[in-house]
N, C-alpha and C positions, 0 to 999 in steps of 0.2 A: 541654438545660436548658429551665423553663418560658418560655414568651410573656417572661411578667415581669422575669425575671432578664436575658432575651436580652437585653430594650431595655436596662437598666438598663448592662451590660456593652460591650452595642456598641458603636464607635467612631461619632462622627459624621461620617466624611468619607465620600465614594463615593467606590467606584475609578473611576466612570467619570468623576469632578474627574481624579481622578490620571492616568487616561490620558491625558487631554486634555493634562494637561503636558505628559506623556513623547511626544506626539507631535507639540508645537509644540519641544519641547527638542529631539526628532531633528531633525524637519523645519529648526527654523532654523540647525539644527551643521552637517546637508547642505549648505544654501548656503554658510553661512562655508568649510565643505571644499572645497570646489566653488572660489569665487574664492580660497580660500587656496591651492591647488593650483596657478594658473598661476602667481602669483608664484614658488613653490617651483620650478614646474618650470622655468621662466624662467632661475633661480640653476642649476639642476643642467644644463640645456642648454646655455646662454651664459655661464653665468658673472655674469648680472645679472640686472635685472630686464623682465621683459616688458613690448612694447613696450603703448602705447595702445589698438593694435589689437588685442594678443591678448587684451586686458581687455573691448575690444567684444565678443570672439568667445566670451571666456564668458560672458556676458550674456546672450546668445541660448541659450550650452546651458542653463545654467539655469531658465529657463522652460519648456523643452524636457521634459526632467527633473523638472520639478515634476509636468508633469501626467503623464508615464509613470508617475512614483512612486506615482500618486494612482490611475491607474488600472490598475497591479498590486499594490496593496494594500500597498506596504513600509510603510504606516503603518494599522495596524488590529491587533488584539488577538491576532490567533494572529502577526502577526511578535513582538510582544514577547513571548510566548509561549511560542513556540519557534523558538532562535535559530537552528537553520539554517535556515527557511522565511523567518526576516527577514533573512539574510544574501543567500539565493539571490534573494527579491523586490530589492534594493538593487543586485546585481549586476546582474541580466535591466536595470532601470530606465536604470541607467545606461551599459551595454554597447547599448542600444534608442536612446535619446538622443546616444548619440555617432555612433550609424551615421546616425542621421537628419539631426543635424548635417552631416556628412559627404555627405550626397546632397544636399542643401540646395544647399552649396556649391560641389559639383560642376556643378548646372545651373544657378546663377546667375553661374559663373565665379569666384568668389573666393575661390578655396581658394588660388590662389599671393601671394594677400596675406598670410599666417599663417605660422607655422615649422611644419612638422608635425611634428617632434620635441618642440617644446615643449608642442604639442597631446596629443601621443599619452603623453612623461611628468607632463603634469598630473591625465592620464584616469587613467594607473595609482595615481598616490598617492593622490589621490582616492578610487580602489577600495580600498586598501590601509587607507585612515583612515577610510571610512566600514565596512571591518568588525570594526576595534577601537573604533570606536563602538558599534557596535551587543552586542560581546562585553562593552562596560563598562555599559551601559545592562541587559542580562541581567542580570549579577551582581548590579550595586543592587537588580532589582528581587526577587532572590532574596533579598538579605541584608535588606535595608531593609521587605520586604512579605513578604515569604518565600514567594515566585515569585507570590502569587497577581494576578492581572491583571485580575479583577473579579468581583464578589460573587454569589455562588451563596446560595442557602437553602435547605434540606432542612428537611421539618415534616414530622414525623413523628406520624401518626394513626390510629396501630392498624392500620398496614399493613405488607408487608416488608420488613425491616429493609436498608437502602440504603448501600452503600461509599462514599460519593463522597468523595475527596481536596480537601484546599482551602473546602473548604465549609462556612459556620455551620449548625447544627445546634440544632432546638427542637423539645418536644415539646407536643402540643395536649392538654390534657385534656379531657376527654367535654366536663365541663360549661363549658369555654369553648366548642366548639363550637358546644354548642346555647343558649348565650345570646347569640352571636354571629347571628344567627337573627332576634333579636327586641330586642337591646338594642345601639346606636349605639356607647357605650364600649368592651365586647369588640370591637364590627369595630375601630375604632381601635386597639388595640392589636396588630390582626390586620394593617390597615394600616399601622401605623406600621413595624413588623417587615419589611412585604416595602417598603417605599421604598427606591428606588435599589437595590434587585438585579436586577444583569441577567437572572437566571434562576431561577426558584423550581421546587421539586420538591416532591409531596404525595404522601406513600404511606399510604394509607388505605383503609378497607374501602366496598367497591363501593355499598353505599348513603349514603356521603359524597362521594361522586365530585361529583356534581353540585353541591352544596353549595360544596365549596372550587375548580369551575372558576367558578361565579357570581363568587365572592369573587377570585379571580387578574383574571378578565374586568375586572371594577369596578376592580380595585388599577391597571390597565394596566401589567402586571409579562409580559414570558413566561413563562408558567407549564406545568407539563406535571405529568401524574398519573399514577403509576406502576401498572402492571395486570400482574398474576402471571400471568396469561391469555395477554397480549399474548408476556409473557416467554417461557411454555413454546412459544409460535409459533413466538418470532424474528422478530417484526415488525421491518419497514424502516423504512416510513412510512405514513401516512394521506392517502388519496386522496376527493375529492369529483366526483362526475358525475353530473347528472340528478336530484340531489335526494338523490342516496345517499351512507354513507360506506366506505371500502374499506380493508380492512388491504393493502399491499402486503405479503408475504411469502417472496416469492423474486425475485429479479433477477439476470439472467447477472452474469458476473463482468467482462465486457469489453466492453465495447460496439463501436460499428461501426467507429470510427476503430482500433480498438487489434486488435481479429481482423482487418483489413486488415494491420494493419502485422506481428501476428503471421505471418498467411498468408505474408507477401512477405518476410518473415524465413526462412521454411521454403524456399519458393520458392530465394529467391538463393543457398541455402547447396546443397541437396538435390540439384539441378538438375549444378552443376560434381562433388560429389560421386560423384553415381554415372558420371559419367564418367572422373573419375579412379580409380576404384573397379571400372570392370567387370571390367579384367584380375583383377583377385585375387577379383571373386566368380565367373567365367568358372571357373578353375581350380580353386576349392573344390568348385563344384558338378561340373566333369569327377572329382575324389577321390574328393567322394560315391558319384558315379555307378561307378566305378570297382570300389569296395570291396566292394558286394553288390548292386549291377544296380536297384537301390530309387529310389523318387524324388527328386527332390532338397531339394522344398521341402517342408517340415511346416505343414499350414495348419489354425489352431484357432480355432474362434469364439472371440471375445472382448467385455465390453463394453466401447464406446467413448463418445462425448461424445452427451450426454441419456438416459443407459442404453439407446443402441441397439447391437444387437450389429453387427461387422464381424469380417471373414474375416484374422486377423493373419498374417502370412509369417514364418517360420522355416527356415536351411537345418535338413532335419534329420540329428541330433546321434543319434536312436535308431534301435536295429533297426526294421526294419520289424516282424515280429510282435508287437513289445511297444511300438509308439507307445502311448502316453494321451493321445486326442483328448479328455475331458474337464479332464486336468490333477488327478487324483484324488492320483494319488500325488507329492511334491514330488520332485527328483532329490537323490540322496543323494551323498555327495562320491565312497563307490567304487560308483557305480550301476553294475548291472550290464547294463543297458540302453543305456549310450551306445558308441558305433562306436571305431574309435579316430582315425577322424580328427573324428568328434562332440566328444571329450575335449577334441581340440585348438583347435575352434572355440566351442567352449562358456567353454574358460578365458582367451580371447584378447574374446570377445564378437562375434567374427566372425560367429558365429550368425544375429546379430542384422540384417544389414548387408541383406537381401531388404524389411527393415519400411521403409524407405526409398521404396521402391515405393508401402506404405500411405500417405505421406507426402504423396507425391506426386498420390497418388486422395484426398486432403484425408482422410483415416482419421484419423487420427496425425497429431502433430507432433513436432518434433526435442524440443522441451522438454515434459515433461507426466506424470502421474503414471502410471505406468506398467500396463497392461492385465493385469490378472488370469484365469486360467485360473477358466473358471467352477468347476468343482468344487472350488478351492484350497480346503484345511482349513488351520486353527491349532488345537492342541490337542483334535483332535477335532471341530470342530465350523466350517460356513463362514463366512466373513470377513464376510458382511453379521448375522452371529449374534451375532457379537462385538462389534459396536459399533453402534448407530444410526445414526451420521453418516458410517458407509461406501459410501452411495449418492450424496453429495452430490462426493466424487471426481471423477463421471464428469460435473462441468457443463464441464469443457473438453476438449478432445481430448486422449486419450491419448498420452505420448509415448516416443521411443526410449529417451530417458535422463531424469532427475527431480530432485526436491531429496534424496528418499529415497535413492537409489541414488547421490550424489556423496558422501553423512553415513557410507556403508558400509551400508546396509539391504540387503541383498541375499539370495541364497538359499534356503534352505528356512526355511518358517512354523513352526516348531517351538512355538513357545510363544503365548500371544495377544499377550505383547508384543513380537514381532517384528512380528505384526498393526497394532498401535494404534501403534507406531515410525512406521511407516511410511506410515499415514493420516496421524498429526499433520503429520507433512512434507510430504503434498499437499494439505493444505488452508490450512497455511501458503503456502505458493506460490501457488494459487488465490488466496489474498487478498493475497498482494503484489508479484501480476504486474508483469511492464516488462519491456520490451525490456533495459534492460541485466542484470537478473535472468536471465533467459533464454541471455546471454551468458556470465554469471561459471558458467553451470551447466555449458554445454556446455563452457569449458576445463577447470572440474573435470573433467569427466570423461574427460578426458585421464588425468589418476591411478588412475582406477578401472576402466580397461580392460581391466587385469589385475589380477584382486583374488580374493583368497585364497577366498571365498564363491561364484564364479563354478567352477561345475560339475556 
């Protein structure tokens, strides 16, 4: 709608009056939980009511607890938000606070003055009521505001057209624009519009840029201005050094804490692994060896993490005359190329059990999108043909098993979308690394070890 009609319609309160409620209203239902909690637990441990001194001892957590609260953020705008970040913030707060409590009074000796019974079920109901708090506090703000938890503005001015959920929405006409310029009343109506939005958004053509960052600057609104440029990037952010400005445009996916913990995830698992593993790779590789006097291991460049190639390990599964050290041809379910005890390590994934090795030489990881034979075709034509964002795979190390391969992606590329299947899922993953991610993948693949596609 115009400028005009905005004003005329909008409400006059700000959400950020409202939040402030809603986080004096949590904040002071925390404390009443909090001392209503050892009375309760008092009743539920003894039978009555807690003594004097258990009432001093919540006294102290509470204080405690306020500032944990405060300084893990159970009270700011993405816990109301979204409620499991405001429930996990409340829990860490107060699970932080009892432990501290708890060391406190260890080295000052006065922990045998308290019941710890009484102690430890006032902690729990406490826990208990402050996340049906927090689950009744959501709803209102869903029903009563209709989730939204503070005011956006989108102004729309001849630029691309902008999705954003929750958000007021107005359109600039030319000539407000440009008498907003030269005449006091259009700014005012321009400022009156962005007051009290936490966040304004301007999509407009590049010789207005300037224009409406002057006016967000003056309004003292956060303001941001949207650039189709920036878009077809995939800009991060905007960096400043020495007088310049910088699009950031690519950042690893993990940083240093989190590739440690990956590594030493790989590590502790890989390590017992091939130890309890050698006998059966021991034996496969004497079969191999056995059947046609041939090597044992199949070794194919592959690319790995930063698009550098490494040397992958496979036992191998095919004749010798007809290996494909490029990966040209995909294997077909009755290939005529594999051994017959190939068959049987190919449909078990036994195969697979030498990359372990790679694993270990930091190549590969256990979790990761899985390494492609350069030459691999889909419908004719190679996998980096098919989609653009197929190089962006390789920013973490390749791994033994994926997200792709626990969903059933597996096999030969027949089509392109077995291709795009299959990226979507490593790039999904890429972006939602964690260590327990990582976990729920490898007991999937427990299910997929033997799977109808493997051959």
């Amino acid at each position: 709608m115009p400028f005009r009609d905005y004003l005329e319609s909008r409400s006059r309160s700000s959400m950020e009056h409202r939040r402030v409620q809603l986080y004096a209203i949590l904040f002071l239902a925390d404390c009443v939980l909090l001392y209503g909690s050892i009375s309760l637990g008092g009743l539920l441990a003894n039978g009555n009511l807690p003594s004097v001194r258990a009432m001093q001892i919540m006294q102290l957590v509470v204080p405690i607890y306020i500032v944990i609260a405060a300084y893990n953020r159970v009270y700011s705008i993405r816990a109301l938000d979204d409620l499991r970040y405001g429930i996990g913030r409340a829990i860490v707060a107060l699970g932080v606070s009892s432990m501290l409590f708890l060391v406190m009074t260890f080295y000052v000796r006065t922990s045998d003055d308290f019941a710890r019974s009484t102690f430890s079920i006032a902690i729990l109901v406490a826990l208990v009521l402050m996340i049906a708090l927090r689950i009744i506090a959501y709803m209102v703000i869903r029903r009563r505001y209709g989730g939204r938890v503070r005011n956006v503005l989108v102004i729309e001015d001849g630029g691309p057209h902008i999705d954003f959920p929750k958000a007021d929405r107005v359109v600039a006409d030319p000539d407000l624009v440009e008498s907003a310029q030269i005449d006091p009343r259009a700014l005012d109506m321009i400022g009156r519009a962005m007051r009290n939005m936490d966040r304004v958004i301007v999509s407009c053509p590049v010789e207005r840029r300037k224009f409406w960052t002057a006016i967000m600057r003056a309004a003292g609104v956060h303001g941001e201005v949207v650039s189709e440029a920036l878009q077809e990037l995939g800009a991060l952010a905007l960096e400043r050094d020495h007088g310049f400005s910088f699009l950031v445009v690519s950042a690893g996916p993990l940083g240093l804490r989190a590739r440690l913990t990956k590594r030493a995830i790989d590590l502790a698992i890989t390590v017992p692994l091939l130890l309890i593993l050698s006998p059966v790779m021991l034996i496969v590789a004497l079969l191999i060896k056995l059947e046609d006097g041939g090597p044992v291991f199949f070794v194919q460049p592959r690319m790995g993490q930063g698009n550098c190639m490494f040397d992958m390990l496979k036992f191998r599964s095919m004749r010798v005359e007809k290996l494909d050290s490029r990966g040209d041809r995909s294997t077909a379910r009755d290939d005529d190329r594999i051994t017959r005890i190939g068959r049987f390590i190919r449909r078990t994934s036994i195969d697979e059990l030498p990359q372990l090795l790679n694993v270990l030489r930091s190549e590969m990881s256990l979790v990761g999108p899985r390494p492609h034979a350069l030459g691999s075709l889909a419908n004719e034509k190679l996998f980096w043909e098919i989609d653009q964002d197929y190089w962006q795979r390789h920013s973490l190390k390749p791994g033994l098993t994926g997200l792709a391969q626990v969903r059933g992606y597996r096999g030969a590329t027949e089509t392109e979308s077995h291709l795009t299947d299959r990226l979507r899922a490593d790039l999904e993953y890429i972006r939602t690394w964690s260590p327990m991610v990582d976990f729920r993948i490898m007991l999937a693949t427990a299910r997929v070890l033997v799977h109808p596609n493997a051959y």
